[in-house]
mmCIF file as gemmi writes it, N, C-alpha and C atoms, coordinates in Angstrom:
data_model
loop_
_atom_site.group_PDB
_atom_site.id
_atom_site.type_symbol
_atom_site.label_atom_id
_atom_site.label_alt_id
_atom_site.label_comp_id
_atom_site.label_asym_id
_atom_site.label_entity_id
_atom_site.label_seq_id
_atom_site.pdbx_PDB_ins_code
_atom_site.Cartn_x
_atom_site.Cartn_y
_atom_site.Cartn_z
_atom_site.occupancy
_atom_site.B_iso_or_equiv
_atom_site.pdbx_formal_charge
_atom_site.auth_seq_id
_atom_site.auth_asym_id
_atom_site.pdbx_PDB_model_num
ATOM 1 N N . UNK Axp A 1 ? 18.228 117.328 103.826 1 0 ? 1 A 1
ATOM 2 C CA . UNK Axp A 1 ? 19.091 117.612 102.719 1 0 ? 1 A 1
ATOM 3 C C . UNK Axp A 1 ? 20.447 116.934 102.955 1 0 ? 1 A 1
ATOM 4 N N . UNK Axp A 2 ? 21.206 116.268 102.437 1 0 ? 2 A 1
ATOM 5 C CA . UNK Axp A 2 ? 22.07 115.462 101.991 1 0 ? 2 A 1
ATOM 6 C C . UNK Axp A 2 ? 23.388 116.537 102.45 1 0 ? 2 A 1
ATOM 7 N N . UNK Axp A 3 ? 24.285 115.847 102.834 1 0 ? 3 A 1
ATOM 8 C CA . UNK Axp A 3 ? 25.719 116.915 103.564 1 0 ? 3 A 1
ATOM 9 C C . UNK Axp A 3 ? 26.661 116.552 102.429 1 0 ? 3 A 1
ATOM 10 N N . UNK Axp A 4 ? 26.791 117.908 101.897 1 0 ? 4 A 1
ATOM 11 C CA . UNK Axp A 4 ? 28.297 117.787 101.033 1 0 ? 4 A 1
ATOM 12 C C . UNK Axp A 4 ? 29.95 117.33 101.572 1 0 ? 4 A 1
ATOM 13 N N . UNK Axp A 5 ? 30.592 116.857 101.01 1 0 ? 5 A 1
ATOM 14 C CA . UNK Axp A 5 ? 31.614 116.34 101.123 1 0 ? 5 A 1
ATOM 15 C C . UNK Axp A 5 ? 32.521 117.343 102.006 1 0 ? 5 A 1
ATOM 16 N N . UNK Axp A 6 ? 32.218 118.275 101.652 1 0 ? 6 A 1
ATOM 17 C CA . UNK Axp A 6 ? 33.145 119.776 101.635 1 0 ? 6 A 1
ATOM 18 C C . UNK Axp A 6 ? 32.52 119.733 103.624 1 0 ? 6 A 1
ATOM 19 N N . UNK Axp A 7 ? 31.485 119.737 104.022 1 0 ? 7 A 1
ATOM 20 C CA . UNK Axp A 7 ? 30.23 120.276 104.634 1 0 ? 7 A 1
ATOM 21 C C . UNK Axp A 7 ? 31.128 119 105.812 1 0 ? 7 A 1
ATOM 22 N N . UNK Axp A 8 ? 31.046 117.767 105.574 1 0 ? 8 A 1
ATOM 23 C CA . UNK Axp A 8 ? 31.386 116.301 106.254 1 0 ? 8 A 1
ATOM 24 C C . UNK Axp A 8 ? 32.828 116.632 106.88 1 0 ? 8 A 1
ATOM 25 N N . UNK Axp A 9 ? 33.886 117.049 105.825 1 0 ? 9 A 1
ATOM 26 C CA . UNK Axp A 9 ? 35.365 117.231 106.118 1 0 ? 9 A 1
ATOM 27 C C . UNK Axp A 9 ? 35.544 118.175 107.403 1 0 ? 9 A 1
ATOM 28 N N . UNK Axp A 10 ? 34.293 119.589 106.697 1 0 ? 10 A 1
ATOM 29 C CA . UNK Axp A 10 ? 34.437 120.659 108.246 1 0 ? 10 A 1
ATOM 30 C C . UNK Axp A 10 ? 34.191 120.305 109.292 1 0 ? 10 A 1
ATOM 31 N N . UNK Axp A 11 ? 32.993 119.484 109.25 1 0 ? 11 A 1
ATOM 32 C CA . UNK Axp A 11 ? 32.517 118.912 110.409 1 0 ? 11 A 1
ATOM 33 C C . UNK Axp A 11 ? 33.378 117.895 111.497 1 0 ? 11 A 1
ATOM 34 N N . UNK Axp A 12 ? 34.264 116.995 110.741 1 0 ? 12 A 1
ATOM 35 C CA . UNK Axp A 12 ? 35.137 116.028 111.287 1 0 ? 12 A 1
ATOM 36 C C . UNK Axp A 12 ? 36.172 117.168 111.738 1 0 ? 12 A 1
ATOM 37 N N . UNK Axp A 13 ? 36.768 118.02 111.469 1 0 ? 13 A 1
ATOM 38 C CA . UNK Axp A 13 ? 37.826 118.72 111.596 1 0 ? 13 A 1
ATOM 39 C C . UNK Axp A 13 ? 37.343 119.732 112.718 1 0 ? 13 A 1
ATOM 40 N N . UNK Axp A 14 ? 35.969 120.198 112.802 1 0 ? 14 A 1
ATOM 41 C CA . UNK Axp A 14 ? 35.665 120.841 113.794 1 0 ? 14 A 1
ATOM 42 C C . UNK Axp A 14 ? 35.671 119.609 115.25 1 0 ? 14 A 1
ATOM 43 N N . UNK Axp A 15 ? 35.317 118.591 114.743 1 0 ? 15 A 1
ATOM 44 C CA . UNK Axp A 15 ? 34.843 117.718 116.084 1 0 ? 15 A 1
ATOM 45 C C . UNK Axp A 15 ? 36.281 117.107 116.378 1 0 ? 15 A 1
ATOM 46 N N . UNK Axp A 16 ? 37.765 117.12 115.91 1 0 ? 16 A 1
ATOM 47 C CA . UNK Axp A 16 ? 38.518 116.865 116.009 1 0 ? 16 A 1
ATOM 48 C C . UNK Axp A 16 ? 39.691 117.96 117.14 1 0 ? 16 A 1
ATOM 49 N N . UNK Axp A 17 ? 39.185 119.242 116.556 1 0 ? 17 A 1
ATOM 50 C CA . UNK Axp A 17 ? 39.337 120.313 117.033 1 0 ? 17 A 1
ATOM 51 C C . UNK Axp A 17 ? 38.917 120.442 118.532 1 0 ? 17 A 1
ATOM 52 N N . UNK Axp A 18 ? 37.481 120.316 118.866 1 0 ? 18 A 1
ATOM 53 C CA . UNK Axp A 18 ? 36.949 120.234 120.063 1 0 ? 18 A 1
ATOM 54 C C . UNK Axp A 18 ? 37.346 119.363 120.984 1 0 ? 18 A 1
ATOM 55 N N . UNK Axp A 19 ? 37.628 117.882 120.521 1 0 ? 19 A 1
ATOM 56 C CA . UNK Axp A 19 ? 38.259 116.85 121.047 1 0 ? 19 A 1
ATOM 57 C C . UNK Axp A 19 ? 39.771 117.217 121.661 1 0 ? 19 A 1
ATOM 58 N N . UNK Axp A 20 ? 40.642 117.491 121.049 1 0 ? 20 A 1
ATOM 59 C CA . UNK Axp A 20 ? 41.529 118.143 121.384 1 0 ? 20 A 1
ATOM 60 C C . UNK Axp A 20 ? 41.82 118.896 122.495 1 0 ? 20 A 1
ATOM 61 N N . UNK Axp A 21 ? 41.13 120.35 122.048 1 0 ? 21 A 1
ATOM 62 C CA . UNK Axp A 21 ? 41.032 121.459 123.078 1 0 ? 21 A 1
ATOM 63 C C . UNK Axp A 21 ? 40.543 121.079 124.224 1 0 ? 21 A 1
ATOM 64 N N . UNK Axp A 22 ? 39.687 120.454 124.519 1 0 ? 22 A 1
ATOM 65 C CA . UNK Axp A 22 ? 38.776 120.006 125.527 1 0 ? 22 A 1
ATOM 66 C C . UNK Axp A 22 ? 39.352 118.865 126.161 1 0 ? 22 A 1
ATOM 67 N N . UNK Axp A 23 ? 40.408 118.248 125.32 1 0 ? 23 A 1
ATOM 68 C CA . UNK Axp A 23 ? 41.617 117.405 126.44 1 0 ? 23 A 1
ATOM 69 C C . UNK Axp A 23 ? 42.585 118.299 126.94 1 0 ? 23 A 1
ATOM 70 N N . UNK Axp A 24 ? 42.919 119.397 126.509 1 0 ? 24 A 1
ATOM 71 C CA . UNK Axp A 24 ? 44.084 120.188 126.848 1 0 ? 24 A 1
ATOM 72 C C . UNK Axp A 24 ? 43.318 120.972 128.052 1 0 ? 24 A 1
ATOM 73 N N . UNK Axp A 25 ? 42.037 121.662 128.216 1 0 ? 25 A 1
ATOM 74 C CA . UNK Axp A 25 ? 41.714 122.477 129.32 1 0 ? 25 A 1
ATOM 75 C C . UNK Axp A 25 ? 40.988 121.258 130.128 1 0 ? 25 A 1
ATOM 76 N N . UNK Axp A 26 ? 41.087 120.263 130.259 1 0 ? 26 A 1
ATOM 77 C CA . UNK Axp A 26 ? 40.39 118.731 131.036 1 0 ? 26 A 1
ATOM 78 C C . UNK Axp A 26 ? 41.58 118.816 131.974 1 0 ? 26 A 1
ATOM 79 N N . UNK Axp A 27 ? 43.117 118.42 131.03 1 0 ? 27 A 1
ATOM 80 C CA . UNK Axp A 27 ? 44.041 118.853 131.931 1 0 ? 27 A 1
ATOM 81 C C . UNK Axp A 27 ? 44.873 119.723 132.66 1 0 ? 27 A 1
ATOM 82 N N . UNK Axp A 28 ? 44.702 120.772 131.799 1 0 ? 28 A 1
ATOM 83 C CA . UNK Axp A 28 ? 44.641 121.984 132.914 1 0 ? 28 A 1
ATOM 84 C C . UNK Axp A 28 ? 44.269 122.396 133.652 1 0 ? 28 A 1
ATOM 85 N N . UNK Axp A 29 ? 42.797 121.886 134.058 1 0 ? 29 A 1
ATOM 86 C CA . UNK Axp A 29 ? 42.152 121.933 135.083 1 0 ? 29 A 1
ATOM 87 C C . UNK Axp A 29 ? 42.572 121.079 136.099 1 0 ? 29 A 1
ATOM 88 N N . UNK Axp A 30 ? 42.887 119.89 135.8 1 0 ? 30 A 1
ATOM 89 C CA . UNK Axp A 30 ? 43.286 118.701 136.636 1 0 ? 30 A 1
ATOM 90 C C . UNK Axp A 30 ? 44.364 119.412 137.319 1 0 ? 30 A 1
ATOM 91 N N . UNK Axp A 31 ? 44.721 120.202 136.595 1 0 ? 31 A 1
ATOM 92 C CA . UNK Axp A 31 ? 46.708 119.888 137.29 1 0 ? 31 A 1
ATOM 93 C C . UNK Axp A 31 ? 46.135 121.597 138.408 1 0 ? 31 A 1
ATOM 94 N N . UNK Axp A 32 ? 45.156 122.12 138.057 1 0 ? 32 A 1
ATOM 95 C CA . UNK Axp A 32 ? 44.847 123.223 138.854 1 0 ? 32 A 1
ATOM 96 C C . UNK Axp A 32 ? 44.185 122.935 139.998 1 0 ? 32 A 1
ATOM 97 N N . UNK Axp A 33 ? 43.348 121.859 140.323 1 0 ? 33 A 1
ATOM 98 C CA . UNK Axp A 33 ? 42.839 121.499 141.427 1 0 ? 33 A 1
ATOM 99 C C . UNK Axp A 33 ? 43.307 120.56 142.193 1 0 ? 33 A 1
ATOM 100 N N . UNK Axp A 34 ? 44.885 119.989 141.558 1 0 ? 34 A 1
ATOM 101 C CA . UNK Axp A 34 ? 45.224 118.873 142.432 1 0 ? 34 A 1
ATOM 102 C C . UNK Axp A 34 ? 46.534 119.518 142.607 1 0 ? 34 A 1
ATOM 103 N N . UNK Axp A 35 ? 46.885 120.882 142.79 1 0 ? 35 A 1
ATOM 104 C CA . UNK Axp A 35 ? 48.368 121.053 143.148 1 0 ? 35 A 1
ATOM 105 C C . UNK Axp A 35 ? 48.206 122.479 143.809 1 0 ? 35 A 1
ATOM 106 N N . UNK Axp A 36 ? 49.331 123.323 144.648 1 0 ? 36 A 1
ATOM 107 C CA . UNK Axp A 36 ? 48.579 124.006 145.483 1 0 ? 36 A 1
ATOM 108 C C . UNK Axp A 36 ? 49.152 125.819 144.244 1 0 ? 36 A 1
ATOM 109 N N . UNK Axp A 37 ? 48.754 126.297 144.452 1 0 ? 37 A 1
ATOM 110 C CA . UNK Axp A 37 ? 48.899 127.683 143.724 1 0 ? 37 A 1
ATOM 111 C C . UNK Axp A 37 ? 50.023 127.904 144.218 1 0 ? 37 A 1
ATOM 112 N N . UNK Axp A 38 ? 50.695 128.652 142.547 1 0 ? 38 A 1
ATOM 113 C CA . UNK Axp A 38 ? 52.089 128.923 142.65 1 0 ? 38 A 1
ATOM 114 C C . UNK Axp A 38 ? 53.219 127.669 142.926 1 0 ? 38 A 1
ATOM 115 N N . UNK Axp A 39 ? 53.071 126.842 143.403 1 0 ? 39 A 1
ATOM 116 C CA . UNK Axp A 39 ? 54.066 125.537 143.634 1 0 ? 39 A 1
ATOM 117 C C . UNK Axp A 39 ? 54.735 125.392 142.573 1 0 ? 39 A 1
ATOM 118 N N . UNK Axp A 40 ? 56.279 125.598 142.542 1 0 ? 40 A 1
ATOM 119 C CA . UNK Axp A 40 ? 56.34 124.636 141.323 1 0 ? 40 A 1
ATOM 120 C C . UNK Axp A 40 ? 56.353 123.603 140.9 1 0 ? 40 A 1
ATOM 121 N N . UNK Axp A 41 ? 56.043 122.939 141.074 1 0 ? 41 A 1
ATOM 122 C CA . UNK Axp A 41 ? 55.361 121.92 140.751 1 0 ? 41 A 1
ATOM 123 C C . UNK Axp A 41 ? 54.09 121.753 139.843 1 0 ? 41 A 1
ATOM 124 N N . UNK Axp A 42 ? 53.167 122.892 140.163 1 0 ? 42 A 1
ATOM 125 C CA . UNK Axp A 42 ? 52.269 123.223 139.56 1 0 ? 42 A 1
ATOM 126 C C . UNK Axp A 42 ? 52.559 124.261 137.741 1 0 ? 42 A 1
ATOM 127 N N . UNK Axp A 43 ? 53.388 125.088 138.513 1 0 ? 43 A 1
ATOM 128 C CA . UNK Axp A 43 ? 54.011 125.874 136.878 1 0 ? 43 A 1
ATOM 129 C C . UNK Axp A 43 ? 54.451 125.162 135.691 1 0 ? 43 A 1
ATOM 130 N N . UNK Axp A 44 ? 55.606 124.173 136.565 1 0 ? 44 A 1
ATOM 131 C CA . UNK Axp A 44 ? 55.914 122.928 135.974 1 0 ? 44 A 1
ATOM 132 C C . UNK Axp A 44 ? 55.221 122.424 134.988 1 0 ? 44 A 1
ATOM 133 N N . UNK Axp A 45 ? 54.59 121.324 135.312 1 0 ? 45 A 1
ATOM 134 C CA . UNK Axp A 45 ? 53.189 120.754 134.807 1 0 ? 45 A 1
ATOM 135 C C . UNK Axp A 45 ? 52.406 121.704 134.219 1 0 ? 45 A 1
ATOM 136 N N . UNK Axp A 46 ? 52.182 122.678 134.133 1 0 ? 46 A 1
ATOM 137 C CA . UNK Axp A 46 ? 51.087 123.774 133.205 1 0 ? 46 A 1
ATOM 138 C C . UNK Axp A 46 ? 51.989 124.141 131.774 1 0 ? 46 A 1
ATOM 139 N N . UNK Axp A 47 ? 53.896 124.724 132.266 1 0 ? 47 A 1
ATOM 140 C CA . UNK Axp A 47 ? 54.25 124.821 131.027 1 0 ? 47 A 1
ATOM 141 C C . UNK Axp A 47 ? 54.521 123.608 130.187 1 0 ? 47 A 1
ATOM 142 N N . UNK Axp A 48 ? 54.013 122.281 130.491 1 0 ? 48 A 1
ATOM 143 C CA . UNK Axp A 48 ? 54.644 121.28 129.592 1 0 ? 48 A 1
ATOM 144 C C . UNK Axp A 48 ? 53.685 120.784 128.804 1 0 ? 48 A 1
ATOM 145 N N . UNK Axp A 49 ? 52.469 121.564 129.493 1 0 ? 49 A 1
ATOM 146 C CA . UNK Axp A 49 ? 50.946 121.004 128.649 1 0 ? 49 A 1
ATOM 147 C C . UNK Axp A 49 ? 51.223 121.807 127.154 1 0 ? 49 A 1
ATOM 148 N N . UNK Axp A 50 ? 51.06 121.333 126.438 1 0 ? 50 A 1
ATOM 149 C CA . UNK Axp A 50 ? 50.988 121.739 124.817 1 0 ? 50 A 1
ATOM 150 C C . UNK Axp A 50 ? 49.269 121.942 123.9 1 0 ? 50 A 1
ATOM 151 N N . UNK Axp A 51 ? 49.376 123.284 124.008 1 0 ? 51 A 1
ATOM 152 C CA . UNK Axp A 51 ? 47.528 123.439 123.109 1 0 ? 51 A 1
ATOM 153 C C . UNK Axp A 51 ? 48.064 123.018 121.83 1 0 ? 51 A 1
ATOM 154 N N . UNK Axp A 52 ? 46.909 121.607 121.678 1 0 ? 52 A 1
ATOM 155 C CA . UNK Axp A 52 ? 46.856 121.68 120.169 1 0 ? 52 A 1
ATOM 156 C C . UNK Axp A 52 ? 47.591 122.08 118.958 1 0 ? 52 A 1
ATOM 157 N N . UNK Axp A 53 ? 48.215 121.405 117.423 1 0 ? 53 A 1
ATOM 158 C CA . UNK Axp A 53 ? 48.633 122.334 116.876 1 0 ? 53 A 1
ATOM 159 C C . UNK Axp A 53 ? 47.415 122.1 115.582 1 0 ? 53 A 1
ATOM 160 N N . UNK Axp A 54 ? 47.965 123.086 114.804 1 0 ? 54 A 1
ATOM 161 C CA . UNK Axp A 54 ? 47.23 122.215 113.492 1 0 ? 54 A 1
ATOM 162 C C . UNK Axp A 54 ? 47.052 120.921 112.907 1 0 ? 54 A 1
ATOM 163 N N . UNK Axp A 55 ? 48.298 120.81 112.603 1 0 ? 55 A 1
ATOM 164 C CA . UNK Axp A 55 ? 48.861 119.289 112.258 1 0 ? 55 A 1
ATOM 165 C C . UNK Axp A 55 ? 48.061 118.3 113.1 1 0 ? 55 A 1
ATOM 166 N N . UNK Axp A 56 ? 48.34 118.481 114.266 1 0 ? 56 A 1
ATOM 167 C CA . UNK Axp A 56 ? 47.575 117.423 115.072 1 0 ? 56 A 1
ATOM 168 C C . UNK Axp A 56 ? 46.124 117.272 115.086 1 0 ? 56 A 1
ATOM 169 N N . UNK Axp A 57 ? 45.655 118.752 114.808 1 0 ? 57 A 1
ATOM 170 C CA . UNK Axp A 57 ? 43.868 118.678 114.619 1 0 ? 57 A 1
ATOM 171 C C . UNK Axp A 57 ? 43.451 117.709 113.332 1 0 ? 57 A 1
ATOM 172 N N . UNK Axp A 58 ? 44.392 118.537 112.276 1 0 ? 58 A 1
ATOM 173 C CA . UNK Axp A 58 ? 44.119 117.612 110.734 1 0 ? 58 A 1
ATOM 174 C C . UNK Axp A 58 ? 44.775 116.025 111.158 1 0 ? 58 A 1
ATOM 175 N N . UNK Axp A 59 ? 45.359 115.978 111.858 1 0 ? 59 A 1
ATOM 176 C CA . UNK Axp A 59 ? 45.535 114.042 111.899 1 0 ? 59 A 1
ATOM 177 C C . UNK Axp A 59 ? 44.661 113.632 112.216 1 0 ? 59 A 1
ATOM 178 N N . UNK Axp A 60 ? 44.149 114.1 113.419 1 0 ? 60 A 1
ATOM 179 C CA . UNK Axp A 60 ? 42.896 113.179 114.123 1 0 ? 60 A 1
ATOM 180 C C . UNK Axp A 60 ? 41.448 113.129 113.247 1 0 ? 60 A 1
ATOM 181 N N . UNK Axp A 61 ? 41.381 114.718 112.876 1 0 ? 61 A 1
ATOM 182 C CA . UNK Axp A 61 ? 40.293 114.756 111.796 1 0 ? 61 A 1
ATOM 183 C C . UNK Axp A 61 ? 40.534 113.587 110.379 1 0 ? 61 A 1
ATOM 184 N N . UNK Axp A 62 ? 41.908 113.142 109.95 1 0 ? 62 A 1
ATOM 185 C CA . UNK Axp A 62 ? 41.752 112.308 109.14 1 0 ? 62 A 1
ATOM 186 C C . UNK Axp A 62 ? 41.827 110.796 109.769 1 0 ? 62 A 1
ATOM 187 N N . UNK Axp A 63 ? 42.042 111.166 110.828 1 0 ? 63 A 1
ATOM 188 C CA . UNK Axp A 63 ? 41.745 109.714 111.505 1 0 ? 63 A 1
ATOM 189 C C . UNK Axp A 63 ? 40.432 109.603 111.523 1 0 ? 63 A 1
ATOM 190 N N . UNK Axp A 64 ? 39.385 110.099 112.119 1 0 ? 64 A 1
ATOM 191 C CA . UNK Axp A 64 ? 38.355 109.961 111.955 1 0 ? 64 A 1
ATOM 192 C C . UNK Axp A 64 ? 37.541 109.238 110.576 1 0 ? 64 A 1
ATOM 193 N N . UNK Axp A 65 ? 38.081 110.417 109.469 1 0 ? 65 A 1
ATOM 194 C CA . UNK Axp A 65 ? 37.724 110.302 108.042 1 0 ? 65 A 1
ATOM 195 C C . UNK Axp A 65 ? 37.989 108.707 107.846 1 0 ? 65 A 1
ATOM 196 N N . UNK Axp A 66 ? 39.245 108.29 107.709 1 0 ? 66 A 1
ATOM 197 C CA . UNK Axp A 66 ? 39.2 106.94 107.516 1 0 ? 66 A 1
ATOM 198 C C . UNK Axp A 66 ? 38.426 106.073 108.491 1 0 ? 66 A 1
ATOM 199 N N . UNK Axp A 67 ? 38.297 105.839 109.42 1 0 ? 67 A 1
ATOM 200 C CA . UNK Axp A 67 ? 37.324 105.152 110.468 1 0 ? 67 A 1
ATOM 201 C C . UNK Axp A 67 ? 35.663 105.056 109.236 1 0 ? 67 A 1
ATOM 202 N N . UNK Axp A 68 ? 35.391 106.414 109.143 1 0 ? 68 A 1
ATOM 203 C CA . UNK Axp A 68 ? 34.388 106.472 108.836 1 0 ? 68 A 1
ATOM 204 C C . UNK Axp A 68 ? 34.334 105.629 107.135 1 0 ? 68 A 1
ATOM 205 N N . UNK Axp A 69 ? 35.502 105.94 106.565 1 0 ? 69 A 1
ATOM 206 C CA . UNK Axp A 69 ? 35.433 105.541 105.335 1 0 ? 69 A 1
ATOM 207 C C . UNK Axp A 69 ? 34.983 103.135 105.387 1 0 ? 69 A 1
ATOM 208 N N . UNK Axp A 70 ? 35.977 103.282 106.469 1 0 ? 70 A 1
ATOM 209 C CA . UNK Axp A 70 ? 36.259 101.903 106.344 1 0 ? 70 A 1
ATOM 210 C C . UNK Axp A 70 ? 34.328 101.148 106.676 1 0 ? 70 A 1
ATOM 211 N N . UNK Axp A 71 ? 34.112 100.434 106.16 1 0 ? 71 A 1
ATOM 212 C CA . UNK Axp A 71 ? 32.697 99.966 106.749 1 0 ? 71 A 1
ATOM 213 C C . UNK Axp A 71 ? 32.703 98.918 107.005 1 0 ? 71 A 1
């Protein structure tokens, strides 16, 4: 069955979403196994990481959209 427009948009916006999040805990992890607990150094680097906002999910999701549009 054929994916509605509506159906395509969620989908890019979900996979935009995941992309995201999954760079933000990639590096949170990084900065957790390469620095020693409690250091600051380590606090440091954890408060400067930024989760995702909206805005930024819907950019990438319309980044996508156009990619896909262009053929």
């Amino acid at each position: 069955m054929p994916r509605t427009p509506y159906e395509i948009r969620f989908d890019l916006l979900n996979y935009a979403m995941g992309h995201l999040t999954g760079q933000y805990y990639s590096d949170l992890e990084r900065i957790r196994e390469s620095s020693q607990e409690n250091s600051p150094e380590r606090i440091t680097k954890i408060a400067q990481l930024k989760y995702p906002t909206k805005s930024e999910i819907i950019n990438l999701a319309n980044e996508y959209k156009e990619f896909i549009d262009n053929k």
